[in-house]
ROFIKE-642804 format. One record per residue: x, y, z of N, C-alpha, C in turn; residue in three letters. Coordinates in Angstrom, 3 decimals, padded with zeros to 6 digits. Atoms other than C-alpha are relative to their C-alpha. Layout:
! residues N
{n_u=X	n_v=Y	n_w=Z	ca_u=X	ca_v=Y	ca_w=Z	c_u=X	c_v=Y	c_w=Z	res=ALA} $
...
This chain:
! residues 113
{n_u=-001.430	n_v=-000.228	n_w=000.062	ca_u=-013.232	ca_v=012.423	ca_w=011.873	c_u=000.552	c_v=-000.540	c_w=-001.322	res=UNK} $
{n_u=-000.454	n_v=000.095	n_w=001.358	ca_u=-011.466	ca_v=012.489	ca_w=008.718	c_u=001.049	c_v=-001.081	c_w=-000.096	res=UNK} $
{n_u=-000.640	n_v=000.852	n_w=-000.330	ca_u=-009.120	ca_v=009.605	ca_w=007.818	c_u=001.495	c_v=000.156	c_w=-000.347	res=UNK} $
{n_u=-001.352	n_v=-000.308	n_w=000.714	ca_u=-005.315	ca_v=009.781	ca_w=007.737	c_u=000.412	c_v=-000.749	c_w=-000.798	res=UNK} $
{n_u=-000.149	n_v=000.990	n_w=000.874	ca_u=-004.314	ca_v=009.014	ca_w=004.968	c_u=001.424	c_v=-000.665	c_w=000.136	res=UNK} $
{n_u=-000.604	n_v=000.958	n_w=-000.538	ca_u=-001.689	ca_v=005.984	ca_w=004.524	c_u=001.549	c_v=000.463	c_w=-000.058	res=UNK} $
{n_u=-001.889	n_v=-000.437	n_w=-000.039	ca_u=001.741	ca_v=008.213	ca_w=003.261	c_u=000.338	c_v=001.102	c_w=001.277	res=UNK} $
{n_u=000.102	n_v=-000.809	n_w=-001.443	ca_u=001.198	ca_v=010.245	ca_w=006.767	c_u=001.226	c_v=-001.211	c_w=000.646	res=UNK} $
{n_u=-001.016	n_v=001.182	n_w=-000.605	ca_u=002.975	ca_v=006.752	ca_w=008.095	c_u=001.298	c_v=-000.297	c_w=-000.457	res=UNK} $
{n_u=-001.226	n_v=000.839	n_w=000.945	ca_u=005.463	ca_v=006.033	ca_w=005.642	c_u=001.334	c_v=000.328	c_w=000.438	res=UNK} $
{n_u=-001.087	n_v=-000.456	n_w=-000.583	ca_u=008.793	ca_v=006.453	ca_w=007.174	c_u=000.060	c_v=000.594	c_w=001.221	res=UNK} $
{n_u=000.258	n_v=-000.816	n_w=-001.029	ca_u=007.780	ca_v=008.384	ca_w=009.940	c_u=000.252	c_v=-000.025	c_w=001.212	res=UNK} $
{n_u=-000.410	n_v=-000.002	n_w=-001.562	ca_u=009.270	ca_v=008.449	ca_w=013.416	c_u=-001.224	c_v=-000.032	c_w=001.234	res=UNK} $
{n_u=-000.767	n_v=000.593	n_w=-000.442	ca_u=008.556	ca_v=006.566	ca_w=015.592	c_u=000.446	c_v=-001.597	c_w=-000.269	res=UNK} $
{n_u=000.026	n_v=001.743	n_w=000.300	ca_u=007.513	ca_v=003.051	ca_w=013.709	c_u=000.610	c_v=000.175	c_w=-001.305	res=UNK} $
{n_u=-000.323	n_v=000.970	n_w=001.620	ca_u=009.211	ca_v=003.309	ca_w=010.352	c_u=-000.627	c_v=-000.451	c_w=-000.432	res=UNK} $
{n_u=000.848	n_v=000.599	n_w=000.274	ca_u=006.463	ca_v=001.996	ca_w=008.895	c_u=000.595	c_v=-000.256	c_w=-001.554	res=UNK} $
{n_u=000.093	n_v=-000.418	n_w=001.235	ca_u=007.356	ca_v=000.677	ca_w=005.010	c_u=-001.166	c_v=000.014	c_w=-000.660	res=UNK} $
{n_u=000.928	n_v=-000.491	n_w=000.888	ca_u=004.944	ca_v=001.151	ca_w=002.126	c_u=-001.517	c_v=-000.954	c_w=000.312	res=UNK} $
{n_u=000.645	n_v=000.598	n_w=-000.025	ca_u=003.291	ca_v=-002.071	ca_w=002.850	c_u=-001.011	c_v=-000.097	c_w=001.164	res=UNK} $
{n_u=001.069	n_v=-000.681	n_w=-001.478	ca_u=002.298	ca_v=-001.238	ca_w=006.680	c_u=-000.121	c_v=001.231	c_w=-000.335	res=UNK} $
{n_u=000.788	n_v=-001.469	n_w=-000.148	ca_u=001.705	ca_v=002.122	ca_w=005.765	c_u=-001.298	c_v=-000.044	c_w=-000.833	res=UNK} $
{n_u=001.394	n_v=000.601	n_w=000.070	ca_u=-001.273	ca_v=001.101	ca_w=004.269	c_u=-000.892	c_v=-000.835	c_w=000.527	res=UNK} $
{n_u=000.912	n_v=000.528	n_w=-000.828	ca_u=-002.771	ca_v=-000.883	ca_w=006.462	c_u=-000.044	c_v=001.045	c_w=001.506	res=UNK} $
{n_u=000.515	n_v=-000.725	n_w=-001.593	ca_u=-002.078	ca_v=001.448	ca_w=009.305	c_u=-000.916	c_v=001.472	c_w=-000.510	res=UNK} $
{n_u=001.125	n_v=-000.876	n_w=000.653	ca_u=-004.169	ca_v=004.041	ca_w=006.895	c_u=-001.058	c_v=-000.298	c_w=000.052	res=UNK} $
{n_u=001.868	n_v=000.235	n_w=-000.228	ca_u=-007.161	ca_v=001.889	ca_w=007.203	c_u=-000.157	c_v=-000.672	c_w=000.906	res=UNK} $
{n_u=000.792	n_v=000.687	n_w=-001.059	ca_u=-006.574	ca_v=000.557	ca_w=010.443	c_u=-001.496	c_v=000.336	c_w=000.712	res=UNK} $
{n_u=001.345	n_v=-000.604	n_w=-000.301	ca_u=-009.369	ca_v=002.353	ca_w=011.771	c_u=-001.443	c_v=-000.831	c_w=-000.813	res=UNK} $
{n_u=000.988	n_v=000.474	n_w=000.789	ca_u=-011.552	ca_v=001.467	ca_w=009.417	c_u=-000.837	c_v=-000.990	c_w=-000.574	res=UNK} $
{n_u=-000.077	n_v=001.660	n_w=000.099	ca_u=-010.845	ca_v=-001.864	ca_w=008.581	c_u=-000.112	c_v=-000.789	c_w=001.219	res=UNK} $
{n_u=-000.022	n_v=000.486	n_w=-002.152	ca_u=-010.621	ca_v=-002.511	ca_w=012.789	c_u=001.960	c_v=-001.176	c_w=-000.746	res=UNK} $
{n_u=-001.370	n_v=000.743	n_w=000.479	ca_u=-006.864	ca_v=-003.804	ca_w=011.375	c_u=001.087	c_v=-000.219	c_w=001.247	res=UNK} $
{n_u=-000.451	n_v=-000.283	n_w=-001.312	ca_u=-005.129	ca_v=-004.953	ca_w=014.620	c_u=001.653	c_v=000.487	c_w=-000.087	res=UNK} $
{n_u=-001.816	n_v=-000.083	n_w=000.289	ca_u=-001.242	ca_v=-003.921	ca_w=015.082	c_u=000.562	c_v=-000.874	c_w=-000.218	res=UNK} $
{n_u=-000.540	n_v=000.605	n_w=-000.066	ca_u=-000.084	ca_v=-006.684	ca_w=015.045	c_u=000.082	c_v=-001.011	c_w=-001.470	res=UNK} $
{n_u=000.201	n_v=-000.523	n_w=001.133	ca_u=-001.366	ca_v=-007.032	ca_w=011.479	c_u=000.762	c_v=000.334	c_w=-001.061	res=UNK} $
{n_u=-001.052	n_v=-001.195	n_w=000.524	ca_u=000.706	ca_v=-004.212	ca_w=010.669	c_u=001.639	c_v=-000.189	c_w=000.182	res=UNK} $
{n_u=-001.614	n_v=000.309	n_w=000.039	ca_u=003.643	ca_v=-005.570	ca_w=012.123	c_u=000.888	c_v=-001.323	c_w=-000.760	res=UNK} $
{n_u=-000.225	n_v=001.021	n_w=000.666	ca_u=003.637	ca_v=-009.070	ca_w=010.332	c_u=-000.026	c_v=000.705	c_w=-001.607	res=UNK} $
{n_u=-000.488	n_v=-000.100	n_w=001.612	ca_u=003.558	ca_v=-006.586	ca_w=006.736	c_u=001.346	c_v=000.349	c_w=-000.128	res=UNK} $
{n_u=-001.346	n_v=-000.790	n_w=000.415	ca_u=007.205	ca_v=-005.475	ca_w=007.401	c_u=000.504	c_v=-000.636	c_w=-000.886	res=UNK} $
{n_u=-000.862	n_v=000.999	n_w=000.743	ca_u=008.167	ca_v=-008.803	ca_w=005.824	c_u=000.095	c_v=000.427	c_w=-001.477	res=UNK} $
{n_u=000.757	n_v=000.036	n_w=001.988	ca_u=005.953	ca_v=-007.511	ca_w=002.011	c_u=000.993	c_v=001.855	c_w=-000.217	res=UNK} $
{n_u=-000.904	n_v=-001.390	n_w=000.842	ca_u=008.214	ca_v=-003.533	ca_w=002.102	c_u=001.133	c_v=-000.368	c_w=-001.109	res=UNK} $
{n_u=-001.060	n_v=000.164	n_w=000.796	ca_u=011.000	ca_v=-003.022	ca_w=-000.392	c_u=-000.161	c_v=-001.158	c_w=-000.952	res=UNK} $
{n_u=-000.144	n_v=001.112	n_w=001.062	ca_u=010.268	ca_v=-005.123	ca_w=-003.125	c_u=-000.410	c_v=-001.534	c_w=000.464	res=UNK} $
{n_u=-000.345	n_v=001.435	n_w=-000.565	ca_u=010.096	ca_v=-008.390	ca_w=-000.684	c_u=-001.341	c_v=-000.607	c_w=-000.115	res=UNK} $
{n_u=001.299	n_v=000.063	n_w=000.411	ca_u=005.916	ca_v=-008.998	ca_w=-001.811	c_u=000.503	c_v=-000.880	c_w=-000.850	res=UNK} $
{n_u=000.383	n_v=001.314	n_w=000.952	ca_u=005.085	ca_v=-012.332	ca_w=-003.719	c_u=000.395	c_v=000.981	c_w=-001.230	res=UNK} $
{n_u=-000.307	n_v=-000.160	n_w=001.365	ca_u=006.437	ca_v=-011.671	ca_w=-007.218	c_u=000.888	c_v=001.463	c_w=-000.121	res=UNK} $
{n_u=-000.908	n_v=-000.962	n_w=000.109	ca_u=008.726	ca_v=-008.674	ca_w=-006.351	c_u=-001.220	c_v=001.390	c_w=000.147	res=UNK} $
{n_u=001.380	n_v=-001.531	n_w=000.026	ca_u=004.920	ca_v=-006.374	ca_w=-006.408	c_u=000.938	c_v=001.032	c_w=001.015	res=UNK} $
{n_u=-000.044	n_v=-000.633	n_w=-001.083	ca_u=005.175	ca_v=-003.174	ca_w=-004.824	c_u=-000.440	c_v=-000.226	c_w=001.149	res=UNK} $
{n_u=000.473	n_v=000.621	n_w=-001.555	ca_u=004.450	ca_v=-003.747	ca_w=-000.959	c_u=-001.139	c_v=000.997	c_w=000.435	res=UNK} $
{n_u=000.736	n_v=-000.665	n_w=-000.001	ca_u=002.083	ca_v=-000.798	ca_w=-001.130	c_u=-000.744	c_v=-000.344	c_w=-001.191	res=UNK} $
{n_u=001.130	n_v=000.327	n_w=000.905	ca_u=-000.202	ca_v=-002.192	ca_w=-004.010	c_u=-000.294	c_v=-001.765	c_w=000.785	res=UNK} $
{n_u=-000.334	n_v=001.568	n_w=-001.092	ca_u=000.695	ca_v=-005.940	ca_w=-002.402	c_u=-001.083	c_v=000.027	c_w=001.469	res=UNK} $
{n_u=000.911	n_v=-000.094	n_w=-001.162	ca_u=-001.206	ca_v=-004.568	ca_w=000.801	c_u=-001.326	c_v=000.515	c_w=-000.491	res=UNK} $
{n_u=001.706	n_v=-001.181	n_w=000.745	ca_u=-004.273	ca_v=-002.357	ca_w=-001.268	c_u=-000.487	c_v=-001.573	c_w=-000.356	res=UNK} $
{n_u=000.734	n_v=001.510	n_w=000.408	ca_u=-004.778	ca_v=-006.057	ca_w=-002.932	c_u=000.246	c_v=-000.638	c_w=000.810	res=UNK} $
{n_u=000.391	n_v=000.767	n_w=-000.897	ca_u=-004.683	ca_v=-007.972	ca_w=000.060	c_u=-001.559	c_v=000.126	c_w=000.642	res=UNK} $
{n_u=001.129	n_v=-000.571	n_w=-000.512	ca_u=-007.221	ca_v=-005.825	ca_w=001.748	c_u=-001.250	c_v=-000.192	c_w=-001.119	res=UNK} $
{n_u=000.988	n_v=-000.074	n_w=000.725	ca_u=-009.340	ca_v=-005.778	ca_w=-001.256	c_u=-000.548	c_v=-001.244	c_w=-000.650	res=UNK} $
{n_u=000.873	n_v=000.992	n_w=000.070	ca_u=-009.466	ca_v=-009.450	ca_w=-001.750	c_u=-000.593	c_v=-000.781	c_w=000.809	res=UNK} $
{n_u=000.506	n_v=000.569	n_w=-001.580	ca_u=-010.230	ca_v=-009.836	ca_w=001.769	c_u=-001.674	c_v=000.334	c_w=000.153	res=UNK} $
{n_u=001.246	n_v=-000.374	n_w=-000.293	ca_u=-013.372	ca_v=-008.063	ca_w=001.217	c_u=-000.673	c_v=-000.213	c_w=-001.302	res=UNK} $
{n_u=000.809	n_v=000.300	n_w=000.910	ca_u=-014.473	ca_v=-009.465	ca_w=-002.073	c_u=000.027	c_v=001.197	c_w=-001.338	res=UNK} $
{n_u=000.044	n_v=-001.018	n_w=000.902	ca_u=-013.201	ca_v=-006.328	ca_w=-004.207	c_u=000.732	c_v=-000.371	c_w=-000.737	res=UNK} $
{n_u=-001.133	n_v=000.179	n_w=001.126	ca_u=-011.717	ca_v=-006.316	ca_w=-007.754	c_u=001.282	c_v=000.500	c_w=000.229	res=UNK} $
{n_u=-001.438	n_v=000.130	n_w=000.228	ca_u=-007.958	ca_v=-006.376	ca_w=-008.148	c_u=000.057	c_v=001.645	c_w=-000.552	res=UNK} $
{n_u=-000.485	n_v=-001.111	n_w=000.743	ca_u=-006.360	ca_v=-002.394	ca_w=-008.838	c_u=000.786	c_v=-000.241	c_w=-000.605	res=UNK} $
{n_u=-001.744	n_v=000.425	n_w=000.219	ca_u=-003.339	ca_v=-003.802	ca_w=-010.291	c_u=000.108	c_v=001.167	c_w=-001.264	res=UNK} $
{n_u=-000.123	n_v=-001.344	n_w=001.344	ca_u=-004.254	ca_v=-001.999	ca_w=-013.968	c_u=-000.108	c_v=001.157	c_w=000.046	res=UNK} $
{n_u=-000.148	n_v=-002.114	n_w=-000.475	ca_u=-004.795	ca_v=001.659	ca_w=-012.455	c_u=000.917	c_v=-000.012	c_w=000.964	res=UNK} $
{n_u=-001.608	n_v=-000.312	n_w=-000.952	ca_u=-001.561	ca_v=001.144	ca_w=-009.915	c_u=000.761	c_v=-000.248	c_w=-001.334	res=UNK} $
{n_u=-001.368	n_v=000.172	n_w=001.544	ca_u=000.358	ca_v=000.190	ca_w=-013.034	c_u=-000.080	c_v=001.454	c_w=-000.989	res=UNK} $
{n_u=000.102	n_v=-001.732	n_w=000.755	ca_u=-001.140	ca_v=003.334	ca_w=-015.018	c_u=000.405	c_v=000.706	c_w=000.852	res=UNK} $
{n_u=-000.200	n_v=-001.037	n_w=-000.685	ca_u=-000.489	ca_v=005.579	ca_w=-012.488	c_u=001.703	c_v=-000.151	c_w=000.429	res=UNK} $
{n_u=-001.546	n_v=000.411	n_w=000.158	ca_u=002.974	ca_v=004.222	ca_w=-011.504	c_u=000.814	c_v=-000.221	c_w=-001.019	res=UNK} $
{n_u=-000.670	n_v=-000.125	n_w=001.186	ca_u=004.306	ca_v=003.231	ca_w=-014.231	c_u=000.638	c_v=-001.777	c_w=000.140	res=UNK} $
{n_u=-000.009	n_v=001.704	n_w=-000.169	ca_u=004.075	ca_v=-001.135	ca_w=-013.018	c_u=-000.413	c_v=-000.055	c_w=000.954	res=UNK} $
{n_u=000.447	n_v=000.730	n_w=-001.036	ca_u=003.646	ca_v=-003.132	ca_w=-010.639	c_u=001.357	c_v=-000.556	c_w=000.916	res=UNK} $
{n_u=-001.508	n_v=000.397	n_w=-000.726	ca_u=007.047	ca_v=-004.399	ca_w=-009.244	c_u=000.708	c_v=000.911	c_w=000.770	res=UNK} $
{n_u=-001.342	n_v=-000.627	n_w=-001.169	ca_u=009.003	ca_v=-002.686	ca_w=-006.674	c_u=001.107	c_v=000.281	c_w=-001.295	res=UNK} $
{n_u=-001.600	n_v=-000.038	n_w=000.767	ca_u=012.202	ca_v=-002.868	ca_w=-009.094	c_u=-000.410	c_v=000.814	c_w=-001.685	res=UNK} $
{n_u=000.793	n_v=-000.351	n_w=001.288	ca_u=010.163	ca_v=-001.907	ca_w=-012.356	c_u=-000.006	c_v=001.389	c_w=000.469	res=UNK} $
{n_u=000.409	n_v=-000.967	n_w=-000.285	ca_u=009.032	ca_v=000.739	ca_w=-010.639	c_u=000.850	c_v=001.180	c_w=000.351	res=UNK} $
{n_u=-001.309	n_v=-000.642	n_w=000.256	ca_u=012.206	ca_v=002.454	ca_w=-009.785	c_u=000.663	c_v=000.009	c_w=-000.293	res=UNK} $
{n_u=-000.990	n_v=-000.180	n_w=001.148	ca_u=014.578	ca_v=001.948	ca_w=-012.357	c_u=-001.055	c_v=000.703	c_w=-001.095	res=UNK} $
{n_u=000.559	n_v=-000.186	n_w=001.072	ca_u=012.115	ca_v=002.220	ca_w=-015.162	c_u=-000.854	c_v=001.298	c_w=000.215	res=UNK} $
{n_u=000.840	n_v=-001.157	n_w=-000.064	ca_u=009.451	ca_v=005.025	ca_w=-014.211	c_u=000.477	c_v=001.039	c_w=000.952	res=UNK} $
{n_u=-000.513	n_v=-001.220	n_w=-000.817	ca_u=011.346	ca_v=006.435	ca_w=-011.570	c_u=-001.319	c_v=000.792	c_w=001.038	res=UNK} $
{n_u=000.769	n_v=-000.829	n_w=-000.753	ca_u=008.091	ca_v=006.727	ca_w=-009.374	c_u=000.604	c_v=-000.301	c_w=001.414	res=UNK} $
{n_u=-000.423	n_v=-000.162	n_w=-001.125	ca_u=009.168	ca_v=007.636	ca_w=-005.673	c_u=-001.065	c_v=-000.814	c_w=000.568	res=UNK} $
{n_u=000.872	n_v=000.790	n_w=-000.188	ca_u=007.952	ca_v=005.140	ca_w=-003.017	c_u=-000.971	c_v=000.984	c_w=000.604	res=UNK} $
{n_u=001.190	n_v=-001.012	n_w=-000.769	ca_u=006.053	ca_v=007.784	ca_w=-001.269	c_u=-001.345	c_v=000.124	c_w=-001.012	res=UNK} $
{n_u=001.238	n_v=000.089	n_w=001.064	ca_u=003.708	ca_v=008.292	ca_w=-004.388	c_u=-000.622	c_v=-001.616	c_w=-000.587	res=UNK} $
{n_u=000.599	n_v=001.077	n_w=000.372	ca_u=003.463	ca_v=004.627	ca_w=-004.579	c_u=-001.235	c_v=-000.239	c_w=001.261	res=UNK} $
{n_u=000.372	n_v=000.257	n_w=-000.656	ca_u=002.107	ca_v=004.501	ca_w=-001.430	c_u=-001.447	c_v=000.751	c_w=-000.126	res=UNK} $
{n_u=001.234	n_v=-000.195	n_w=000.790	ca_u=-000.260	ca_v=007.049	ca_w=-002.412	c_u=-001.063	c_v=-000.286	c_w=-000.828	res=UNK} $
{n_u=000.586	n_v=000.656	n_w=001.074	ca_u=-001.334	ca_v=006.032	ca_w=-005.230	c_u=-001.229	c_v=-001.507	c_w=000.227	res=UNK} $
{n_u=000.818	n_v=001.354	n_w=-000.542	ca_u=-002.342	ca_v=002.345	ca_w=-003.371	c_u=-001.415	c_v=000.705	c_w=001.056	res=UNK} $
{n_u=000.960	n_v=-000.620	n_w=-000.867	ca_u=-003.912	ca_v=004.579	ca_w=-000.693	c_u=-001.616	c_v=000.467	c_w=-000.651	res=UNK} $
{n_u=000.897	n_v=-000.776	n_w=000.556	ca_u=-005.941	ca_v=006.458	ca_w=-002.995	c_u=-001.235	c_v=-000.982	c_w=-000.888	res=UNK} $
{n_u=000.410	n_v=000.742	n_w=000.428	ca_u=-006.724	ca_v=003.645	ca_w=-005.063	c_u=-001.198	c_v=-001.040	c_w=000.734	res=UNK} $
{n_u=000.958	n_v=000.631	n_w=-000.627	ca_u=-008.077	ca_v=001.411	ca_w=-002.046	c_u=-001.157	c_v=000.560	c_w=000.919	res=UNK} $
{n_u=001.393	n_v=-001.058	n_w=-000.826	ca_u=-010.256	ca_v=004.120	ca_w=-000.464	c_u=-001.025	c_v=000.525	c_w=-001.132	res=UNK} $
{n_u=001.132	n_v=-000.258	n_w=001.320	ca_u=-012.253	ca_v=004.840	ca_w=-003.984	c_u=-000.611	c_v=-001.684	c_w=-000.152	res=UNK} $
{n_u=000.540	n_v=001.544	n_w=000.705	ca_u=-012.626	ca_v=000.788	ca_w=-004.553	c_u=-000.679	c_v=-000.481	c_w=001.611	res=UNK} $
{n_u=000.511	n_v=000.897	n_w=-000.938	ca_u=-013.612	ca_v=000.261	ca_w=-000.576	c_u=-001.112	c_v=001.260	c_w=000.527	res=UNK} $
{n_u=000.525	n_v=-001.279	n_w=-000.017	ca_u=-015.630	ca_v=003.774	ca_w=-000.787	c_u=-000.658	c_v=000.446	c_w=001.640	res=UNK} $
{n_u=-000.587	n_v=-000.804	n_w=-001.412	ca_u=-014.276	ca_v=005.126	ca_w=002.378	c_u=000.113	c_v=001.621	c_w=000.379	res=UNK} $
């Protein structure tokens, strides 16, 4: 079975999920990531991640130093256009939906899923 990927969640009726649980509920499966997990990332959406990070790169690098993998930060920043929540939409104008992507895409090539 193929895996959904993590902007399937992002907003989505019925959990609202933001950027930061919508990546973990992309690899719950995978990761065995329990809900409850998922419900302690609401705190890291909207900008609210240690240092203002996006909450969807904030969760890709959690997961990935949980398992001993290098940091994406420099290919979420190329591809976005930073790293900050606030950077990220004033300055590049990337939508969070493609951020979320972007983390998605990023942590399923680096956890080769």
């Amino acid at each position: 079975m193929e895996r959904i990927k993590s902007e399937t969640f992002f907003h989505a009726k019925p959990e609202n999920l933001n950027c930061a649980q919508s990546i973990l509920k992309g690899f719950q499966q995978e990761l065995n990531i329990p809900q409850s997990r998922i419900d302690d990332f609401r705190a890291f959406g909207g900008g609210q991640a240690d240092g203002g990070l996006c909450g969807a790169l904030y969760a890709a690098e959690t997961l990935l130093a949980e398992r001993g993998k290098l940091s994406v930060l420099q290919q979420f920043r190329d591809k976005a256009g930073g790293v900050a929540c606030r950077e990220i939409k004033r300055n590049a104008k990337t939508p969070c939906m493609k951020c979320v992507s972007i983390a998605d895409e990023l942590l399923e090539q680096n956890l080769n899923i």
